[in-house]
Each structure stands twice: as C-alpha cells, then as structure tokens.
N, C-alpha and C positions, 0 to 999 in steps of 0.2 A: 504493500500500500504506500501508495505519495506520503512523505512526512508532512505536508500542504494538506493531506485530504484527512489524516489522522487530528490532526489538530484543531482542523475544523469539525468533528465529531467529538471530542473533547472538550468541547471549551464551553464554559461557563458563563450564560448571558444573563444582565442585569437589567435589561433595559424597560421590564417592568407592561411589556405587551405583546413583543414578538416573539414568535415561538417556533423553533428554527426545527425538521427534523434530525435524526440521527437517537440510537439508541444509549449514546452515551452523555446524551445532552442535559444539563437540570437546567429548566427554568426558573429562575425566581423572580417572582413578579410581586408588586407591594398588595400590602392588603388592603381593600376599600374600608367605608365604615363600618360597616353591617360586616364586614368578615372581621375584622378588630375587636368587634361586640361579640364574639365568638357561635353567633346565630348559626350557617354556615355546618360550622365545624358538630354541632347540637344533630342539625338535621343529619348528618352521615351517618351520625350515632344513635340515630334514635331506635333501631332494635338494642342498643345498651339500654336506653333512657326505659322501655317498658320491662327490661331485665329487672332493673333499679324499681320500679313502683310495683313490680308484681312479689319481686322480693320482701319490701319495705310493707306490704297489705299484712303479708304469710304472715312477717314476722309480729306482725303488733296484734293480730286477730289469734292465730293456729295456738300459742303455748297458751290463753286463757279457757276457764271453762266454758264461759257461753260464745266463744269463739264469735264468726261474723256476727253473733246477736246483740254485739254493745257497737254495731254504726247506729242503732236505732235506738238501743238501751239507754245508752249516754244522753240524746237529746229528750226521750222519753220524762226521765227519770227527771234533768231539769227543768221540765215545762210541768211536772207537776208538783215539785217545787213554788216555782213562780204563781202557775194556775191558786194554790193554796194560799200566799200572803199576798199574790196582787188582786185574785179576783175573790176571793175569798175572805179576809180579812181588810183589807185597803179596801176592797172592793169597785176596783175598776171595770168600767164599762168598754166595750167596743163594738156594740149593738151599729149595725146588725149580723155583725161576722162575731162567731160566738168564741170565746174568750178562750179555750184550751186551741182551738186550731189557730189563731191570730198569735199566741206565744210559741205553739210550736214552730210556727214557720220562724219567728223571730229569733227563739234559739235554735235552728239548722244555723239559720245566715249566721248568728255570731261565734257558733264554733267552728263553721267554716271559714270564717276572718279569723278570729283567735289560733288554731289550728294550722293554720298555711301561715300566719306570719310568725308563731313563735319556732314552727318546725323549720320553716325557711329559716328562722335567723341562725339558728341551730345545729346547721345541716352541717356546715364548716367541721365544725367542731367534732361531731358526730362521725363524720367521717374521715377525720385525720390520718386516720391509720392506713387505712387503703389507699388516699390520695398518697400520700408516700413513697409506696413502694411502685403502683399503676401508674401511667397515664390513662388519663379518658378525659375528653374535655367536662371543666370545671360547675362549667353551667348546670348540667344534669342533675347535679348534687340536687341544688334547691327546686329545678323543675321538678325532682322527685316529689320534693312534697309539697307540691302545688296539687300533682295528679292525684296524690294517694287521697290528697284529702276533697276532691272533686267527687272522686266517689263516693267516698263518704257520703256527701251532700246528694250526690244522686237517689242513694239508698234511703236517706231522708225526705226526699222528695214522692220516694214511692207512698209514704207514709201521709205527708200532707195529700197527695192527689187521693186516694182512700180517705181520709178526715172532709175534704171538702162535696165527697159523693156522701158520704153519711148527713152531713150538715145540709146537702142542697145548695152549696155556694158552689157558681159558675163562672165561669171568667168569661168577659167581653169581647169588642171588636182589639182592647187594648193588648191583650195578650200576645199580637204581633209585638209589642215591644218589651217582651219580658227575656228574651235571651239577648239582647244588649243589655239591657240593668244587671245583669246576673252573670254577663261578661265583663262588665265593669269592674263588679264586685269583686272576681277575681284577679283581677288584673291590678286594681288596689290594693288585694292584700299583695298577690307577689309583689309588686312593687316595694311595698312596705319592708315585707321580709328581705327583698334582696339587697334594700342599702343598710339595714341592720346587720344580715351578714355581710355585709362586706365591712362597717364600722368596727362589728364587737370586736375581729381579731386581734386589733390592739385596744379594744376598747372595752375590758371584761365585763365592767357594771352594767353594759346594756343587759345584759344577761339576766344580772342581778334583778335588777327593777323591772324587765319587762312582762313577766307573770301579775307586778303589781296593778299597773297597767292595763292589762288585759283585761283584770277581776274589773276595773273603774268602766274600763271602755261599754260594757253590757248599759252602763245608765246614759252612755253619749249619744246614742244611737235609739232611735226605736225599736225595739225588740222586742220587749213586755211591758209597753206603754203605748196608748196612740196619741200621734204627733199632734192630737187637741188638746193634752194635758201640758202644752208646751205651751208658756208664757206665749204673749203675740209681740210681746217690746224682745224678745232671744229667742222669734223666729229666724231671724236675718242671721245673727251668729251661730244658729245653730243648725242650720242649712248650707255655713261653711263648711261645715264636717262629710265630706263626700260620703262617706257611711252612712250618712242621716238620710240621704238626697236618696242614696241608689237603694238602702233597704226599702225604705216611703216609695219607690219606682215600682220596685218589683209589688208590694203591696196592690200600689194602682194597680199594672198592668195582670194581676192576677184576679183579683173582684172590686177593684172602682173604689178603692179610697182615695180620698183627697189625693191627687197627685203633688208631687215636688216644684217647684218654680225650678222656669224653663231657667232662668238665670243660673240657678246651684248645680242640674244637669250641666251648664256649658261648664261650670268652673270644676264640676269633679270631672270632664273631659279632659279638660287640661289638664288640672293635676294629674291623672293620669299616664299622659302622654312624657310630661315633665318628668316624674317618678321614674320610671319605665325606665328610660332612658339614663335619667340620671344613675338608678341601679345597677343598670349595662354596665354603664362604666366605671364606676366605684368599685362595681365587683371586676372586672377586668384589670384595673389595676393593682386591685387587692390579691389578686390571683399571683401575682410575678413572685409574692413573698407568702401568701399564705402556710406553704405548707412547711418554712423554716419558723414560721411564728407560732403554729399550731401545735 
C-alpha cells in the first residue's frame, strides 16, 4: 500500500462534520446541546433504562408481604386518614364530589410528587456503588425513579377510575386536557428532583431537611382541601405554586371544579420549561465529579 494512501486511512479528523471513509478512520465531531444534556446518549440506553425500573419495582414490592398490594395500600391507608380528621372531625365539604374520592385523588398526586422528587434526589447517592465500577449514562439513574413511581400513580388511578363509577362522577368535554396537567405534574417533580440531585452531592443537608418539607408540602397544594377554603387576598400567591395550579387542573379536567387561572397555567409552563432545563445541566455538570464525591 502507498504510504500516501495509509495515512490517509489513518488519520484523525477534527473538523466536527465531515466524515471521511476508511475503516481506520475516528471521527470526532463536537457535541450539540441536546447531546451535552446527555438526552441522546439516555435514548441508546433505554433497554438499560427499563432494566433499571423493572428492577427498582421487584425490589421495593417482591421482599414485602403484601407485595404489589401497598401501590394502592399506601395511598388507601392515607386518604382514610385524612377522610377521618378533615371530613370527619374539621368537617370539610367538597359537595358535590364526595369527600373520600376528592382526597384520594389528592393523595395519589402528592405521593406521586413527594415520591419522584425525594427518590430522584436520592438516586445519586443510592447508587454510588455501581456508578463506580459501570459506565451507563448518568441520567437513567433519576429517570428511574421518575418511571417507577409513574406507575405507581397508574395503579392508583385504576382505583380513583373505580371510586368515581361507584360515586357517579363523570368527567367532561374537559378531560381532553387532563394528560397535559398530569404531564406537567410530572415533569415538575422530575425537575424538582433533578437539581436536588445534582445540589445535595456536595450539599448533604438537602437530604437532611427534604423529608421535612415534603410532610409541609401536602398543606401547599390542594390535596385534602378545596381551593374554596383558600383565602381570596392568597389566591394570587398561592397559584404561584405550580403544584397548586396543575393538581386544581387535573381536578377541573376530571369533573369540573373551579379551574386554575389561565395566568398560573402559563407561569407553571415556564417554570417548567426553566426547571427542566436548568436540571439538565446542573446534573451534567454535576456528573464530571459525582462519582469521586459520592
């Protein structure tokens, strides 16, 4: 072979778009944003990513006794709680949607929030030990428990959709917009969780306090209260709280409560979008050193 024609099968181009053949050739090409934010790299992986949530289900359900029976047992157990000092003693109305189906759905939503952002902040940590020795892209980690607790919420859902045929409550034309609120909803808490994870690893106390937090968060939000019970002068700051906005959405878009102002809608979009984002990259940078910090 030509030493001319060897060296051109050899050689290493940098130039970040052409892509020259020869079987001895590496291109390296820079990364865009979206490859940088590690998205990309997640999608390759994703027969890992359902390895990871189907794993992560086995394990927190299979060694208990009533096994899959606490997705349901869990929120059961505290909406009759709640049902007993709010409707029962406080004696809260929410006529004309009857009072155990209105706080169940209320706790799904908020251990579906509580659950995805304390597992998400979590997940770092949780999994130190395999990121260690593995590679796999980083991201999975937390999308793990985004999905694990998706279904969860699913399996709870099978439960209010049964509560609301026994009750006779139907849902409207509004119901087209009940898997955006409930996309929202998820996408705030991952957000949520994933610049927590990427802060605590040098930042231990988020740890510390975010359980306290969470116990508070249940009175921030509507959950097992209707948003009539809220002041009309801390309607407006309390509409800030996208939680407030998107669990009050899904309510509407399921049987016609008072919907959210379109204003709180646009501003949890954004915050959304913002979150998201900001997450991406906090935890991509957090990633270069996590696993000597871990």
């Amino acid at each position: 072979m030509n030493p001319e024609d060897s060296a051109e099968h050899s050689r290493t181009v940098f130039d970040g778009g052409v892509t020259i053949e020869g079987d001895d050739v590496v291109v390296i090409k820079p990364s865009n944003k979206i490859g940088r934010l590690g998205l990309p790299q997640v999608w390759e992986s994703k027969h890992l990513l359902k390895y990871f949530v189907l794993r992560s289900i086995r394990g927190r359900y299979r060694p208990t006794s009533m096994g899959y029976g606490w997705i349901i047992f869990r929120p059961l157990l505290l909406c009759l709680v709640y049902v007993g000092v709010f409707g029962y003693m406080v004696g809260v109305k929410t006529d004309p949607i009857p009072f155990p189906l209105f706080v169940f759905l209320g706790i799904s939503l908020y251990l579906f929030f509580s659950g995805t952002v304390s597992d998400t902040a979590s997940s770092l940590a949780n999994n130190a030990g395999i990121m260690s020795k593995v590679y796999y892209p980083r991201l999975i980690v937390p999308l793990t428990s985004l999905f694990v607790n998706i279904m969860d919420l699913l399996a709870s859902f099978a439960v209010i959709v049964g509560l609301m045929l026994i009750y006779g409550v139907y849902p409207g034309w509004n119901i087209v917009y009940f898997p955006f609120f409930l996309g929202g909803l998820a996408l705030v808490s991952f957000a949520l969780g994933l610049v927590l994870a990427a802060h605590s690893i040098e930042r231990r106390d988020i740890m510390m306090a975010l359980p306290v937090i969470m116990r508070v968060m249940v009175y921030a939000m509507p959950c097992v209260y209707p948003i009539s019970m809220v002041p009309k002068k801390l309607l407006t700051l309390y509409y800030m709280n996208p939680m407030a906005s998107l669990i009050q959405g899904i309510r509407w878009s399921l049987w016609g409560e008072v919907p959210p102002p379109l204003w709180s809608v646009g501003l949890a979009a954004i915050m959304i979008v913002i979150g998201i984002y900001y997450g991406l990259v906090a935890f991509t940078r957090a990633e270069r050193t996590m696993v000597d910090s871990l």
